[in-house]
DRENTORKOL-3810 file (N, C-alpha, C; in nm, 4 decimals):
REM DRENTORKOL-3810
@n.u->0.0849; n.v->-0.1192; n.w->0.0000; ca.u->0.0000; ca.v->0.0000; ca.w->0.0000; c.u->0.0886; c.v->0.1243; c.w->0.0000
@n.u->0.0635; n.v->0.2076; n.w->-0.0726; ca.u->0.1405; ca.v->0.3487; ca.w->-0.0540; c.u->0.1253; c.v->0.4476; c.w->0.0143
@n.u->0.2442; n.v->0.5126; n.w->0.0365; ca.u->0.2124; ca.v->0.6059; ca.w->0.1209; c.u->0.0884; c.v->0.7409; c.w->0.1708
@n.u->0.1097; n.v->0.7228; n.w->-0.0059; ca.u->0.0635; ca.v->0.8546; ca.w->-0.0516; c.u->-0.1145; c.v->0.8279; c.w->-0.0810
@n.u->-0.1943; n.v->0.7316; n.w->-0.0200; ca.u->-0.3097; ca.v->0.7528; ca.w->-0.0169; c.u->-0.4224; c.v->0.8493; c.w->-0.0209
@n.u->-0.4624; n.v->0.8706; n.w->-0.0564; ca.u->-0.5701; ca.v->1.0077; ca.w->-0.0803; c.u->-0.5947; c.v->1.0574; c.w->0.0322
@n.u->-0.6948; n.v->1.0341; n.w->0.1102; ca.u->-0.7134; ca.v->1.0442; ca.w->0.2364; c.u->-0.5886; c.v->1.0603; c.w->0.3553
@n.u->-0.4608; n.v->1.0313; n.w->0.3146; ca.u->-0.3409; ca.v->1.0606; ca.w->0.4282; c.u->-0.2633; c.v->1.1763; c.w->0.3297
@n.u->-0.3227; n.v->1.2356; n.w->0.2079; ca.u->-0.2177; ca.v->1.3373; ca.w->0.1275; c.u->-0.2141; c.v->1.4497; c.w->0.3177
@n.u->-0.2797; n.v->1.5075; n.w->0.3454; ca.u->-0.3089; ca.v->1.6287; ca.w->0.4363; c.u->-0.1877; c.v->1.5390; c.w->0.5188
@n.u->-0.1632; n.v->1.4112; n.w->0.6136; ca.u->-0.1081; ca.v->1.3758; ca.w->0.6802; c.u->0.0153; c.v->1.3539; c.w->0.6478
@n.u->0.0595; n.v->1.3275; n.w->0.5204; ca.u->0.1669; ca.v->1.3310; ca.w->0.4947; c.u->0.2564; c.v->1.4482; c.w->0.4388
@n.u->0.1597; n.v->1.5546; n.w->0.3946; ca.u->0.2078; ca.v->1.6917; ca.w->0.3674; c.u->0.2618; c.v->1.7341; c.w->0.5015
@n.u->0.1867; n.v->1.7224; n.w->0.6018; ca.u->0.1664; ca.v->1.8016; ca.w->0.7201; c.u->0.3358; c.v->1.7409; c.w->0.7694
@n.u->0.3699; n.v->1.5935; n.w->0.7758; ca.u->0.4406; ca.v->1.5489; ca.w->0.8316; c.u->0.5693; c.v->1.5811; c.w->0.7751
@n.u->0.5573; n.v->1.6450; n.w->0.6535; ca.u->0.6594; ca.v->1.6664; ca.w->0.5674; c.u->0.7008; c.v->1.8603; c.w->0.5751
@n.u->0.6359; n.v->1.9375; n.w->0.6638; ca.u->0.6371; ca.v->2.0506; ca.w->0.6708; c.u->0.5475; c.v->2.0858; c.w->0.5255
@n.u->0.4610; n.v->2.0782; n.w->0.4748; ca.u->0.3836; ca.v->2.1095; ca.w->0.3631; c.u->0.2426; c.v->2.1737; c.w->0.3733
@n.u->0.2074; n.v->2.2532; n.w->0.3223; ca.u->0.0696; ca.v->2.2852; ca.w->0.3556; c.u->-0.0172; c.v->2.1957; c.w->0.2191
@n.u->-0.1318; n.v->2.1505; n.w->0.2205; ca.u->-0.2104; ca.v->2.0891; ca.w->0.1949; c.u->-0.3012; c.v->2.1960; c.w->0.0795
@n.u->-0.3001; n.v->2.1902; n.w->-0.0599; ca.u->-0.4080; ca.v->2.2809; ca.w->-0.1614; c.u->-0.5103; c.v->2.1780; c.w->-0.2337
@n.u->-0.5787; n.v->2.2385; n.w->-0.3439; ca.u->-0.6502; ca.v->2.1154; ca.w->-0.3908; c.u->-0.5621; c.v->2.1235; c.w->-0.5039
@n.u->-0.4925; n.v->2.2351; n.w->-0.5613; ca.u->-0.3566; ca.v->2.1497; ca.w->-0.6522; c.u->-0.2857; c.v->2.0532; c.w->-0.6150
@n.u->-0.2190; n.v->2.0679; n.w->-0.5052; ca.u->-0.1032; ca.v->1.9579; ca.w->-0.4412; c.u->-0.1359; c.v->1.7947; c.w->-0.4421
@n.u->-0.2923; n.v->1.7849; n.w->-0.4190; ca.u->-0.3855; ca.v->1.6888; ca.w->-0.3740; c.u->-0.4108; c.v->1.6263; c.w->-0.4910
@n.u->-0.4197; n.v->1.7495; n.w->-0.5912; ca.u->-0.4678; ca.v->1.6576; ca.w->-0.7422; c.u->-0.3577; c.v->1.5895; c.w->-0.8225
@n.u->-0.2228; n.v->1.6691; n.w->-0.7570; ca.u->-0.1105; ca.v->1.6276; ca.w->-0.8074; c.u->-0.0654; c.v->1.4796; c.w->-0.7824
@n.u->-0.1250; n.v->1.4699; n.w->-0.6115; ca.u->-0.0846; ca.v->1.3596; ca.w->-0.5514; c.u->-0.1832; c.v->1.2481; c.w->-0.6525
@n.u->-0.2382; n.v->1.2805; n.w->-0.6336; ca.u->-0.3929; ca.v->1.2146; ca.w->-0.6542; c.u->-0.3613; c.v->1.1797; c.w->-0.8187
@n.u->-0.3276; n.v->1.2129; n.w->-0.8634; ca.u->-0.2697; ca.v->1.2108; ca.w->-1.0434; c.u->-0.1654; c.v->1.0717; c.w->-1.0300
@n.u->-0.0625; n.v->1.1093; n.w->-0.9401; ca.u->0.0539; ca.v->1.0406; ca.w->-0.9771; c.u->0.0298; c.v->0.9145; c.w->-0.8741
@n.u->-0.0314; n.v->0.8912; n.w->-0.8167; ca.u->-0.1163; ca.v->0.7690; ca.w->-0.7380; c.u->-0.1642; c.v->0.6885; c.w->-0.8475
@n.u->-0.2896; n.v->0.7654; n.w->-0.8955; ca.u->-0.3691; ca.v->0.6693; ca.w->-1.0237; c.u->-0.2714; c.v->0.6274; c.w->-1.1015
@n.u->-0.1879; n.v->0.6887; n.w->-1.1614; ca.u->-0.1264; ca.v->0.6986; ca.w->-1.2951; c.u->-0.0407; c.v->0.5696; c.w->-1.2403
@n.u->0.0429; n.v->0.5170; n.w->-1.1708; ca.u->0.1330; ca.v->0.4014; ca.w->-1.1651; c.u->0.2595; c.v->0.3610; c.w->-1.2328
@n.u->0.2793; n.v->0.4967; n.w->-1.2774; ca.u->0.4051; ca.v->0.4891; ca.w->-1.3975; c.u->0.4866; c.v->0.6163; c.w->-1.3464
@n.u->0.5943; n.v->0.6493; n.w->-1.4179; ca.u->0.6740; ca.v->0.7173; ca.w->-1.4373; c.u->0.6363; c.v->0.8232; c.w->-1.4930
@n.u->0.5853; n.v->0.9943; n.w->-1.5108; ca.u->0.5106; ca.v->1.0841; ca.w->-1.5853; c.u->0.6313; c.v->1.1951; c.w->-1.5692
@n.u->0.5765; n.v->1.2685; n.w->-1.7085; ca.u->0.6526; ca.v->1.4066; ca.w->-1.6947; c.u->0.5617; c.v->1.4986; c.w->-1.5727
@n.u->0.6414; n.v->1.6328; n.w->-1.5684; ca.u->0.5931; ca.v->1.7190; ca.w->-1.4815; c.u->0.4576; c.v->1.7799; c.w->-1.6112
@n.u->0.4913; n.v->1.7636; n.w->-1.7175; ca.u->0.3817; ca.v->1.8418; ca.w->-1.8455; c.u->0.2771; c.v->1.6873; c.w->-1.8247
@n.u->0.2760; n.v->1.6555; n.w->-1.8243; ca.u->0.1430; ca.v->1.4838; ca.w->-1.8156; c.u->0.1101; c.v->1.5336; c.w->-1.7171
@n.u->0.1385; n.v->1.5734; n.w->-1.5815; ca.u->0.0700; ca.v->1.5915; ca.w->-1.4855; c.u->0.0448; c.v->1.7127; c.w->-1.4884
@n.u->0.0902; n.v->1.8245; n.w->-1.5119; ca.u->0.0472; ca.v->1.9433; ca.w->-1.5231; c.u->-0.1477; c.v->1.9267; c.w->-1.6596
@n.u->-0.1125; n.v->1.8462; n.w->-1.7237; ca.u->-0.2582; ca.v->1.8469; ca.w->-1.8810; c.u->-0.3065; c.v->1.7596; c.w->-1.8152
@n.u->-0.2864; n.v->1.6841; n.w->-1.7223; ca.u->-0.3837; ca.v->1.5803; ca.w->-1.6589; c.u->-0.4790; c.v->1.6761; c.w->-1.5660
@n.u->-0.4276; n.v->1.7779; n.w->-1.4550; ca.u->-0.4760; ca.v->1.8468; ca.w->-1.4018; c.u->-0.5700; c.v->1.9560; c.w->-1.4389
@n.u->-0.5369; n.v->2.0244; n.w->-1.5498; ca.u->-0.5705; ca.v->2.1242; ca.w->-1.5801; c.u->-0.6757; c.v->2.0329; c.w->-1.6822
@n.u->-0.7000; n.v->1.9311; n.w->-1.7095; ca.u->-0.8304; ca.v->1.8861; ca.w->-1.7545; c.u->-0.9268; c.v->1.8563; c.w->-1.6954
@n.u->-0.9038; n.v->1.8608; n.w->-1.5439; ca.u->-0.9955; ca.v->1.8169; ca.w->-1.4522; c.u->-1.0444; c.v->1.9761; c.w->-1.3964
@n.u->-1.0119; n.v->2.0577; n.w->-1.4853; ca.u->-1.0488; ca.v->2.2200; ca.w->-1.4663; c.u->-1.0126; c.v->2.2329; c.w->-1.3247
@n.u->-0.9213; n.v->2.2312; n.w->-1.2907; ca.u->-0.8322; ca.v->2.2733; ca.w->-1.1407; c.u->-0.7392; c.v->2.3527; c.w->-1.2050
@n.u->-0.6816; n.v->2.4762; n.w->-1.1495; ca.u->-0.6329; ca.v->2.6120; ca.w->-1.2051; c.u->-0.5256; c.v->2.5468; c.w->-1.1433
@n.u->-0.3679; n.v->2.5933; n.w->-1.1943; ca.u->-0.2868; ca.v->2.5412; ca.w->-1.1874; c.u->-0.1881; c.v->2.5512; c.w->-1.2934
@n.u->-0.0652; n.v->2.6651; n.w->-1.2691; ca.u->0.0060; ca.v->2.6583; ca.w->-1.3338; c.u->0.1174; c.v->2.5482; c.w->-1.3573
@n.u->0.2049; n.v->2.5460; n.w->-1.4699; ca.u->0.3061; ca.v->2.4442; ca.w->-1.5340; c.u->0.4510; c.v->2.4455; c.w->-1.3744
@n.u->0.4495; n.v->2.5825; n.w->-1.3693; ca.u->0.5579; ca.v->2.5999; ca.w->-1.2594; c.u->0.5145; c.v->2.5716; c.w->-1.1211
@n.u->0.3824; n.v->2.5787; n.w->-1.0863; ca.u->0.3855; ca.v->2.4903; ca.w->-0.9845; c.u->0.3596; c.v->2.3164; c.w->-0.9693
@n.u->0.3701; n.v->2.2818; n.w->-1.0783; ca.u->0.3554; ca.v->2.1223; ca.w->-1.1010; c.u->0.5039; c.v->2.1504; c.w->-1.0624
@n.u->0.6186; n.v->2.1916; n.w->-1.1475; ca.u->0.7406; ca.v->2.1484; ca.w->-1.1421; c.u->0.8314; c.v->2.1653; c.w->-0.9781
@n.u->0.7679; n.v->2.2821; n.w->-0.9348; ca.u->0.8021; ca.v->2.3579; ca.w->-0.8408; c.u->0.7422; c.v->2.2371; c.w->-0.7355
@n.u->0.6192; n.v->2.1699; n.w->-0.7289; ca.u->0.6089; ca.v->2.0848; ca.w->-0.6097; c.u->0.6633; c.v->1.9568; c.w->-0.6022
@n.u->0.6575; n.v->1.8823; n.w->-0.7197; ca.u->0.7352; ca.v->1.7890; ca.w->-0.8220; c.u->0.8917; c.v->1.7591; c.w->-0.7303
@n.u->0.9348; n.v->1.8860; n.w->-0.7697; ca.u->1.0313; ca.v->1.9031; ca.w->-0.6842; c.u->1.0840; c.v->1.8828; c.w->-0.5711
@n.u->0.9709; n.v->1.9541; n.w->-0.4649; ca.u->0.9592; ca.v->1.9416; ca.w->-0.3262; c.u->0.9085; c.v->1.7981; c.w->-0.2534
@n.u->0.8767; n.v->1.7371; n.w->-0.3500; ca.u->0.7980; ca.v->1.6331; ca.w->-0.3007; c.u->0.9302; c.v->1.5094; c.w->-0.3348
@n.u->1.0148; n.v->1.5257; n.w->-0.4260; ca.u->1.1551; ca.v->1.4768; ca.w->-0.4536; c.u->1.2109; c.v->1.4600; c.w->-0.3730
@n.u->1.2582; n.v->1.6156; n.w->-0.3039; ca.u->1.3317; ca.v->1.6975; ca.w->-0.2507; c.u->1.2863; c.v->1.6036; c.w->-0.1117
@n.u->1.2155; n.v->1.5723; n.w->-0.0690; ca.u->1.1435; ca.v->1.4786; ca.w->0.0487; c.u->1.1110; c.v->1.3631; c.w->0.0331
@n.u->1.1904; n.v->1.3108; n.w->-0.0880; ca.u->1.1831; ca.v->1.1518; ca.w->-0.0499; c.u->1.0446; c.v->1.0686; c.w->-0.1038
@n.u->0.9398; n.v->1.1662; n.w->-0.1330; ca.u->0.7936; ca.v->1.1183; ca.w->-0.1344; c.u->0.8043; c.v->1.0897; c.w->-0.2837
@n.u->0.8281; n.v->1.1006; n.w->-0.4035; ca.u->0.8349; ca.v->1.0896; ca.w->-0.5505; c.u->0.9479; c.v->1.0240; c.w->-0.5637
@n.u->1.0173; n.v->0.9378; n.w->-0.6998; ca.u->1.1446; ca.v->0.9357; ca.w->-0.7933; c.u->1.1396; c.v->1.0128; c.w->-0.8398
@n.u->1.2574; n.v->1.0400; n.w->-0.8805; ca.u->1.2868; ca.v->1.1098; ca.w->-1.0278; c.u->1.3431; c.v->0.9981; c.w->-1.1092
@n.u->1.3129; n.v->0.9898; n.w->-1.2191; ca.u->1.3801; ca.v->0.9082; ca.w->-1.3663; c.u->1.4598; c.v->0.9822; c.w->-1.4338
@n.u->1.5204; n.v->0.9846; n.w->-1.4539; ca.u->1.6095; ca.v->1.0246; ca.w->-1.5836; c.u->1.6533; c.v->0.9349; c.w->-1.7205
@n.u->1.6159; n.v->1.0009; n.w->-1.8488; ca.u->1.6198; ca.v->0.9144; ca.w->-1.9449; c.u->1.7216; c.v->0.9378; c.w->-2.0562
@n.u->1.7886; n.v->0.8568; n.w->-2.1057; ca.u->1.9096; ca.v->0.9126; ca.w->-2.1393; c.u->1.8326; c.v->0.9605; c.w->-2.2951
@n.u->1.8925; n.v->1.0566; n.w->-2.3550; ca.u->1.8376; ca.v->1.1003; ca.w->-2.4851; c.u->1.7310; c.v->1.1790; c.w->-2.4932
@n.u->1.6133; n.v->1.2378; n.w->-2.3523; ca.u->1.5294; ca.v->1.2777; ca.w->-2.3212; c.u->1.5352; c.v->1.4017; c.w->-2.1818
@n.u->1.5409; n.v->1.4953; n.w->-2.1946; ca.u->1.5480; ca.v->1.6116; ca.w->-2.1642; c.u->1.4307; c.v->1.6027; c.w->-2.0434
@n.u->1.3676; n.v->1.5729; n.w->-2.0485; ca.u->1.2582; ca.v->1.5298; ca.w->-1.9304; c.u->1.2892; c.v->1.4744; c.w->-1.8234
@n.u->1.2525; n.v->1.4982; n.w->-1.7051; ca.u->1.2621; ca.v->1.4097; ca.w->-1.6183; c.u->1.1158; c.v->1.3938; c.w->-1.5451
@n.u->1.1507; n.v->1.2375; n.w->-1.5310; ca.u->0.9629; ca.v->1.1598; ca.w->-1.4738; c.u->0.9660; c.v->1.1159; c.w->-1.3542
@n.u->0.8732; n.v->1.1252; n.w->-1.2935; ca.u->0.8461; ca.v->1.1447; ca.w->-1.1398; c.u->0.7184; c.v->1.0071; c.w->-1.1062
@n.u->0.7255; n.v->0.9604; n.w->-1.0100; ca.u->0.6796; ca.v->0.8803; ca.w->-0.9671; c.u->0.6471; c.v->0.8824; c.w->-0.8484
@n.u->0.5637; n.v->0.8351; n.w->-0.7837; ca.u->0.5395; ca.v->0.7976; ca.w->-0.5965; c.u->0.6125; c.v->0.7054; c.w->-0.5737
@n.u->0.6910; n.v->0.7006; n.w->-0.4299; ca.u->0.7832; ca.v->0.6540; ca.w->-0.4175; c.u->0.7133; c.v->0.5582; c.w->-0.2808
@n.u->0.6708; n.v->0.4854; n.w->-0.3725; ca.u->0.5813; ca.v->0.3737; ca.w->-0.2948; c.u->0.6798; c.v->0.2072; c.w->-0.1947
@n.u->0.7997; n.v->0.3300; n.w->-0.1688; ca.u->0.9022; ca.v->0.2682; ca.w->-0.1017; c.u->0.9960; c.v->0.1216; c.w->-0.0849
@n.u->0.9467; n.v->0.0776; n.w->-0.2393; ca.u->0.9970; ca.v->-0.0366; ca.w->-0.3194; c.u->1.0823; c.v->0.0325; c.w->-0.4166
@n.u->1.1906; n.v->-0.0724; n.w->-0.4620; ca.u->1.2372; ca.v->0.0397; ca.w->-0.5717; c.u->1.2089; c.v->-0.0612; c.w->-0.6894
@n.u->1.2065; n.v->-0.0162; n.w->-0.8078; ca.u->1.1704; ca.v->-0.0329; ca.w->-0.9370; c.u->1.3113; c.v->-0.0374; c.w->-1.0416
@n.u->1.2944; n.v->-0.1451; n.w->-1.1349; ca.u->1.3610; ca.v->-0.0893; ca.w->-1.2306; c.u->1.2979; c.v->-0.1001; c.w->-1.3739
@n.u->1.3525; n.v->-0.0431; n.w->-1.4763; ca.u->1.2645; ca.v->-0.0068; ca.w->-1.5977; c.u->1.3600; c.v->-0.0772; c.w->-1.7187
@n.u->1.2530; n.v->-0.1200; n.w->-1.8198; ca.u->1.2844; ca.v->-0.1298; ca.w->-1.9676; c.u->1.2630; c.v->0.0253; c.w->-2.0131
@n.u->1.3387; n.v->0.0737; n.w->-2.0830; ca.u->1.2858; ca.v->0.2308; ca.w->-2.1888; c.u->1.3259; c.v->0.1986; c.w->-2.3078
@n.u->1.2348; n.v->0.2149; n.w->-2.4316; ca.u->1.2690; ca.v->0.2088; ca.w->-2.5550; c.u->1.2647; c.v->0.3579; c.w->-2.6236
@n.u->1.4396; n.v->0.3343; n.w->-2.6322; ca.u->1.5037; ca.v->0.4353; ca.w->-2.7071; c.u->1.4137; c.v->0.5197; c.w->-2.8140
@n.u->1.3247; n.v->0.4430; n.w->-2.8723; ca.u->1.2529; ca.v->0.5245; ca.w->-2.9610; c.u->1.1540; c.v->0.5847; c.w->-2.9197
@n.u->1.0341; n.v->0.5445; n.w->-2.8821; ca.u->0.8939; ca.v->0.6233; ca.w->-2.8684; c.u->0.9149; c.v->0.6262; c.w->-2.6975
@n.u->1.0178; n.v->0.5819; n.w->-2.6010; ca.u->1.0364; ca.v->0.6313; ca.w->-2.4401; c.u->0.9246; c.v->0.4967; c.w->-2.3960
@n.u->0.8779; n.v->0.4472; n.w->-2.4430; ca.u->0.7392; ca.v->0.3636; ca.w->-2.3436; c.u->0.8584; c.v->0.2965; c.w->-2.1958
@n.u->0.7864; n.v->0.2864; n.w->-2.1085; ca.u->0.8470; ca.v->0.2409; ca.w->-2.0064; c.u->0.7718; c.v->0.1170; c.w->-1.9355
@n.u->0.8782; n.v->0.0108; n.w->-1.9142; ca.u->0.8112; ca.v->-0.1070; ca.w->-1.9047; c.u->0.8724; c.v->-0.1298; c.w->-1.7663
@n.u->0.8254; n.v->-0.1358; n.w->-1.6368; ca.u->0.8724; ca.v->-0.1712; ca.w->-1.5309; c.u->0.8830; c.v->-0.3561; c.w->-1.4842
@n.u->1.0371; n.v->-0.3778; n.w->-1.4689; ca.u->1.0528; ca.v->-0.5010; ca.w->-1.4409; c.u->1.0254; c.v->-0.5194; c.w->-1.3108
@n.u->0.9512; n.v->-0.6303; n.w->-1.2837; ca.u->0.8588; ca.v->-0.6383; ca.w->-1.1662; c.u->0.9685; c.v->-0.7138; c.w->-1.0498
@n.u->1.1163; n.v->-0.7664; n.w->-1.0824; ca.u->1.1880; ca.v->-0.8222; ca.w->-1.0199; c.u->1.3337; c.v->-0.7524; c.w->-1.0088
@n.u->1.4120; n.v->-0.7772; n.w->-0.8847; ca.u->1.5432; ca.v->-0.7315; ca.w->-0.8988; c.u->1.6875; c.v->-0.7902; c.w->-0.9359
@n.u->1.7201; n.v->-0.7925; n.w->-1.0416; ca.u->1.8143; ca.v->-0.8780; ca.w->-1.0923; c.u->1.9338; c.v->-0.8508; c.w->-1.0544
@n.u->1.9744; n.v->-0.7509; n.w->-0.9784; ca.u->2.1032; ca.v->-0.7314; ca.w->-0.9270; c.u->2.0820; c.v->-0.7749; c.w->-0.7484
@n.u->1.9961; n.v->-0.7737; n.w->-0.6971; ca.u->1.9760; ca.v->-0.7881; ca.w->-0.5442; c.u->2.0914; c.v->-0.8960; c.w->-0.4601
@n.u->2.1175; n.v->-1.0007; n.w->-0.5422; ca.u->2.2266; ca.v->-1.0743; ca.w->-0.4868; c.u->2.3490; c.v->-1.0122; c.w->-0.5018
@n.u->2.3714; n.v->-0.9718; n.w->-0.6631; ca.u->2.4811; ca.v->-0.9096; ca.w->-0.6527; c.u->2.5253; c.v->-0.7741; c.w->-0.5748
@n.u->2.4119; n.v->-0.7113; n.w->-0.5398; ca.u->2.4470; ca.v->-0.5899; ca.w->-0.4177; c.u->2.4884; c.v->-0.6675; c.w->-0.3203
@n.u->2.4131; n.v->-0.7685; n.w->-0.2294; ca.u->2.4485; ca.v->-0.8499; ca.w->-0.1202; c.u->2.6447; c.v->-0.8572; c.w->-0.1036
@n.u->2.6543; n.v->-0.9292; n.w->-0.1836; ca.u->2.7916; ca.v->-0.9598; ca.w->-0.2754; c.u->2.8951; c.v->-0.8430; c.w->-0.2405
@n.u->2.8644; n.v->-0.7466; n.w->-0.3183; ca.u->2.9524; ca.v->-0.6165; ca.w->-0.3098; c.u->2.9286; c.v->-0.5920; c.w->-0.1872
@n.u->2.8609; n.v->-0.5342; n.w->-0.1233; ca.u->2.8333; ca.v->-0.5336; ca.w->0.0381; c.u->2.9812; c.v->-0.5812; c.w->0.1225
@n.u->2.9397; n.v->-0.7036; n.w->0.0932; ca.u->3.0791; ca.v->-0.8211; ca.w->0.1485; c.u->3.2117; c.v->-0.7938; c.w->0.1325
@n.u->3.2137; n.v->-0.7544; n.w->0.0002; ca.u->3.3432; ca.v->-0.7459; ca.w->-0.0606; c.u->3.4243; c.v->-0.6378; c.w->-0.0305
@n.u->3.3393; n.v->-0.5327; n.w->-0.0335; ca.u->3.3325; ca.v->-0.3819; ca.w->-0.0332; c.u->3.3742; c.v->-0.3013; c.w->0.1064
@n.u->3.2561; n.v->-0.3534; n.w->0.2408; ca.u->3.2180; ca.v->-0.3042; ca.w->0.3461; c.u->3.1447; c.v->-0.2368; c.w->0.3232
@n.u->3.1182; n.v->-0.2024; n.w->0.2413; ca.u->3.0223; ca.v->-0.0844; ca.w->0.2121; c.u->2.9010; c.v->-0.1110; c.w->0.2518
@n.u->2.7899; n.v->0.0138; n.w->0.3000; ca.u->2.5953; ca.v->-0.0183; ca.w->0.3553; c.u->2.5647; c.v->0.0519; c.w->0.2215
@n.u->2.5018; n.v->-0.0632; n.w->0.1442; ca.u->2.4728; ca.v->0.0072; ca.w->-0.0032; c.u->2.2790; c.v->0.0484; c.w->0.0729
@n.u->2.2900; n.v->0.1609; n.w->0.0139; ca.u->2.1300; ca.v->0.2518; ca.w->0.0260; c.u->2.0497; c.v->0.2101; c.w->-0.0641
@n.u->2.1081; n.v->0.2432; n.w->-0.1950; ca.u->1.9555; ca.v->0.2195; ca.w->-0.2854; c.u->2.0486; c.v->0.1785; c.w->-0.4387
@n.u->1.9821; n.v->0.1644; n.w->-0.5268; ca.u->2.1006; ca.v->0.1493; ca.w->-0.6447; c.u->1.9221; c.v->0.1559; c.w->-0.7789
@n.u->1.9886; n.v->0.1907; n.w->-0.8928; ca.u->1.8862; ca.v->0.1765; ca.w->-0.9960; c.u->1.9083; c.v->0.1498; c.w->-1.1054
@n.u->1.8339; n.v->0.0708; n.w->-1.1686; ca.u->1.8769; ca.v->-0.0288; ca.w->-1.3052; c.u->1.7693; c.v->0.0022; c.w->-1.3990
@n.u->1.8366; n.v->0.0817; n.w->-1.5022; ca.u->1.7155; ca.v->0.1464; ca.w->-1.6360; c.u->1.8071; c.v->0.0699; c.w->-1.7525
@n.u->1.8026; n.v->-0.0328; n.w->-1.7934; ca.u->1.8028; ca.v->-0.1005; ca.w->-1.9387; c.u->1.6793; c.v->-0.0335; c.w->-2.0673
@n.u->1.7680; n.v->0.0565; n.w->-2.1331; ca.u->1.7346; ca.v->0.0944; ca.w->-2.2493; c.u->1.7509; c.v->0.0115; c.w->-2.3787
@n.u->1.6592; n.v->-0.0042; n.w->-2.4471; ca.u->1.6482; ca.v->-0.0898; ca.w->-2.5852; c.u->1.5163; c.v->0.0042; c.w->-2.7000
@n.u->1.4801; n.v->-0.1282; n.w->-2.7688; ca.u->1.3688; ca.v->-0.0907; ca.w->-2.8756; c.u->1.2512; c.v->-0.1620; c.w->-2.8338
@n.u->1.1620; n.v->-0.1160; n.w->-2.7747; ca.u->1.0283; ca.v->-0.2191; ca.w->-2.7914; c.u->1.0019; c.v->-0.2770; c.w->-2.9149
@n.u->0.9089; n.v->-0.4145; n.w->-2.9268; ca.u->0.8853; ca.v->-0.4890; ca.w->-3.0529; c.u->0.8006; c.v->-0.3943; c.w->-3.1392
@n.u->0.7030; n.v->-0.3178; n.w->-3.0981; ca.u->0.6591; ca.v->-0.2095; ca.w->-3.1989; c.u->0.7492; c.v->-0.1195; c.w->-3.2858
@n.u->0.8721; n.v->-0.0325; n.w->-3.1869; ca.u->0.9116; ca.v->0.0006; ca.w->-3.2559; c.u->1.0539; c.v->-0.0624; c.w->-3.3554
@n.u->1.0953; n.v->-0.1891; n.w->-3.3102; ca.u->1.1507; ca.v->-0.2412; ca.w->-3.3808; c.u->1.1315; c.v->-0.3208; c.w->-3.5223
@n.u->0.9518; n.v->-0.3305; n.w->-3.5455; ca.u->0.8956; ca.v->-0.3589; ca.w->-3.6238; c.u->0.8457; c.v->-0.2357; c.w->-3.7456
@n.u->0.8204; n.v->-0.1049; n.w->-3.6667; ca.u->0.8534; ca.v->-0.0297; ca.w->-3.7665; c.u->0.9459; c.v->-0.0092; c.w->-3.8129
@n.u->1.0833; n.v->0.0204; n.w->-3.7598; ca.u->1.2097; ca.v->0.0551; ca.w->-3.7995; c.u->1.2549; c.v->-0.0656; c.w->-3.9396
@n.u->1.1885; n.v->-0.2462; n.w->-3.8988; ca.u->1.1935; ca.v->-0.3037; ca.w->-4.0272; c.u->1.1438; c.v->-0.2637; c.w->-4.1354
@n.u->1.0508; n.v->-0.1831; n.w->-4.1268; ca.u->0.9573; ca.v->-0.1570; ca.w->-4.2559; c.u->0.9768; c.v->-0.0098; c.w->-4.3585
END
């Protein structure tokens, strides 16, 4: 279950030094439903279709803050100037991205988890967090690119 539940947005703003708007809420409330990785512009046209006033700079501007606190990811995509934000539903994730059209396919398993264990050992090191984005072509767009 995530943190970021509808009904605990006020409790977790609050806990986070945040004051509570019905932008912030719709923001939350956006990137809850949504279950993916989004730009700050997807959530900014998601909002502003639900006729909630709301400028582009404060999507980015809370986006931010909500980063900035641990409560969102950020993605970064190589070749893509964007960066995508997620609820940070305190599992970590890693992604397929196809180089061409960006679709993002989240691998539901961690394929390095032993090998962190491993380095750990080897290392001494207390590894925190680590993230694995394998970029390729999805079969769509590798099927156009045949044609």
């Amino acid at each position: 279950m995530s943190r970021l539940e509808q009904n605990d947005y006020g409790n977790i703003l609050k806990e986070n030094g945040l004051k509570q708007t019905k932008q912030r809420s719709a923001i939350l409330d956006y990137l809850e439903k949504c279950g993916q990785p989004v730009s700050a512009e997807r959530v900014f046209l998601e909002i502003k279709d639900q006729a909630i006033h709301v400028n582009i700079s404060t999507v980015y501007r809370f986006l931010e803050l909500l980063s900035d606190k641990n409560l969102v990811n950020r993605i970064n995509i190589v070749g893509d100037s964007r960066t995508l934000f997620e609820v940070n539903r305190k599992i970590h994730r890693h992604y397929l991205i196809c180089l061409d059209c960006k679709r993002i396919l989240p691998i539901n398993s961690c394929p390095i988890e032993e090998y962190e264990k491993s380095l750990e050992k080897r290392t001494n090191y207390k590894i925190m967090a680590h993230k694995l984005i394998i970029y390729g072509y999805c079969p769509d767009c590798q099927r156009i690119n045949r044609e």
